[in-house]
C-alpha positions as CSV (number, residue, x, y, z in Angstrom):
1,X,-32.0,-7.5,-64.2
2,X,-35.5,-8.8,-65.0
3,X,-36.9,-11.6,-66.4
4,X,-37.5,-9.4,-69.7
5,X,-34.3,-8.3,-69.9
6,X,-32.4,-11.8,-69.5
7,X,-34.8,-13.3,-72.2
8,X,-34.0,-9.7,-74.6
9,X,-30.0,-10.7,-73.7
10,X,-30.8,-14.6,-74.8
11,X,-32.5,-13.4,-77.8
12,X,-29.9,-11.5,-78.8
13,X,-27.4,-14.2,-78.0
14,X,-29.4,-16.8,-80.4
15,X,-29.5,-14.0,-83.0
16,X,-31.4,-15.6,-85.7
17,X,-30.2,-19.1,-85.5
18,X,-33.1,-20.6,-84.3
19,X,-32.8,-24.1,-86.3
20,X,-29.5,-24.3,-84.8
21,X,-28.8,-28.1,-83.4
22,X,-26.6,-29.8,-80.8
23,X,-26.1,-33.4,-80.1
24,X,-28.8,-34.0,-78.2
25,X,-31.0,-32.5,-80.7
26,X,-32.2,-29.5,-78.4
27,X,-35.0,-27.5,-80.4
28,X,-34.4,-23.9,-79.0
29,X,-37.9,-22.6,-79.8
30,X,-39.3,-25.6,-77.9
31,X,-37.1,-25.5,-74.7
32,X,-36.3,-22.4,-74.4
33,X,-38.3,-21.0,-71.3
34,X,-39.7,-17.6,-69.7
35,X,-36.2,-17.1,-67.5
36,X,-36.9,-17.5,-63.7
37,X,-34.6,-17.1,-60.7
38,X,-33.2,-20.9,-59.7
39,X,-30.9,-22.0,-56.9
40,X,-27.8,-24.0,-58.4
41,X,-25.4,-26.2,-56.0
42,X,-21.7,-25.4,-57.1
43,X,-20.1,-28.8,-55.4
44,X,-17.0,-27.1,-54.0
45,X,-13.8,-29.3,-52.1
46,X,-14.3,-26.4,-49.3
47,X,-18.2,-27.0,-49.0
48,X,-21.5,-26.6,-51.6
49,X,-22.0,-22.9,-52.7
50,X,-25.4,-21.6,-53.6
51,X,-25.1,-19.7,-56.9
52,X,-28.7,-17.6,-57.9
53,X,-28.8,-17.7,-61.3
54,X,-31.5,-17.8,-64.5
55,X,-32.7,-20.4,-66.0
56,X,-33.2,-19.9,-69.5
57,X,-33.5,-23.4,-71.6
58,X,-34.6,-26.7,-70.3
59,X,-33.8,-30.0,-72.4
60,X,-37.1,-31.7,-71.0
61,X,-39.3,-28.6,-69.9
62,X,-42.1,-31.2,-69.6
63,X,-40.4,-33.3,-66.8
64,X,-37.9,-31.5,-65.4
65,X,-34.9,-33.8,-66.5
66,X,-32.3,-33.1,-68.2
67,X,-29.7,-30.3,-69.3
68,X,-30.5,-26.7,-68.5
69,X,-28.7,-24.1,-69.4
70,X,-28.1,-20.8,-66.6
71,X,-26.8,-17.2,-67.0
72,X,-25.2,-15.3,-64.8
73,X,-26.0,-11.8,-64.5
74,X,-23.6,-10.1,-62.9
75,X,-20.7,-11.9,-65.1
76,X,-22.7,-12.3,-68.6
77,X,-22.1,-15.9,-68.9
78,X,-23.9,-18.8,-69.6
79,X,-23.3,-22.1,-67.9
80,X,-24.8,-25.7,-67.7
81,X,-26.9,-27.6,-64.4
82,X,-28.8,-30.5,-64.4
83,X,-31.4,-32.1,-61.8
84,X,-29.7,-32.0,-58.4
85,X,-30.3,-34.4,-55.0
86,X,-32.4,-32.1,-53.5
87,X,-34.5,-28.4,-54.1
88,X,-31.5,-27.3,-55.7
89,X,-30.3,-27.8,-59.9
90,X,-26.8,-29.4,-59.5
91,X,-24.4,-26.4,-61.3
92,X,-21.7,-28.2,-64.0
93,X,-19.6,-25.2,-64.8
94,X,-19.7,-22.0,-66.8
95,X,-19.1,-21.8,-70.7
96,X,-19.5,-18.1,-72.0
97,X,-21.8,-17.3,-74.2
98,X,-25.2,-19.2,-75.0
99,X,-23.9,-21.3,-78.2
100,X,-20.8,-22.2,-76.0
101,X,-23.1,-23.7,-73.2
102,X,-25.8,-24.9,-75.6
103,X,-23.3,-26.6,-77.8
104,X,-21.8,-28.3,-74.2
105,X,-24.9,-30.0,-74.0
């Protein structure tokens, strides 16, 4: 996929609910971002796995902090990271569809 046809499958996703609020008052037209290719760290018992995913909404675009939700291309699903330790985003775990993930916030 490209970055025009992750933010067409987002679009889709969000349908016409773009007023739509979660707990931590997430306003989708103002976080959601131009997806881009990021590095996740899925902490693992076996050892840290490197999952390349998109990053499509940022809870604090300005700073960097806070929730972001990912998508997964090859699967279709949406999931949740947040600021890691290092260059990587720190992965929390998958939740299907956009609403489940944004809502998971």
């Amino acid at each position: 996929m490209i970055s025009q046809e992750v933010q067409a499958f987002v679009n889709m996703e969000i349908g016409g609910q773009w007023l739509r609020a979660n707990d931590h008052v997430c306003d989708i037209s103002r976080c959601l971002l131009h997806p881009r290719k990021v590095h996740c760290k899925e902490f693992d018992p076996s050892g840290d796995k490197i999952l390349d995913v998109w990053l499509v909404l940022e809870e604090v675009s300005a700073t960097g902090n806070g929730l972001k939700i990912v998508f997964d291309e090859v699967a279709g699903v949406f999931g949740l990271a947040c600021p890691g330790l290092d260059e990587h985003l720190a992965f929390l775990g998958w939740y299907g569809t956009f609403w489940d993930a944004f809502d998971a916030m």
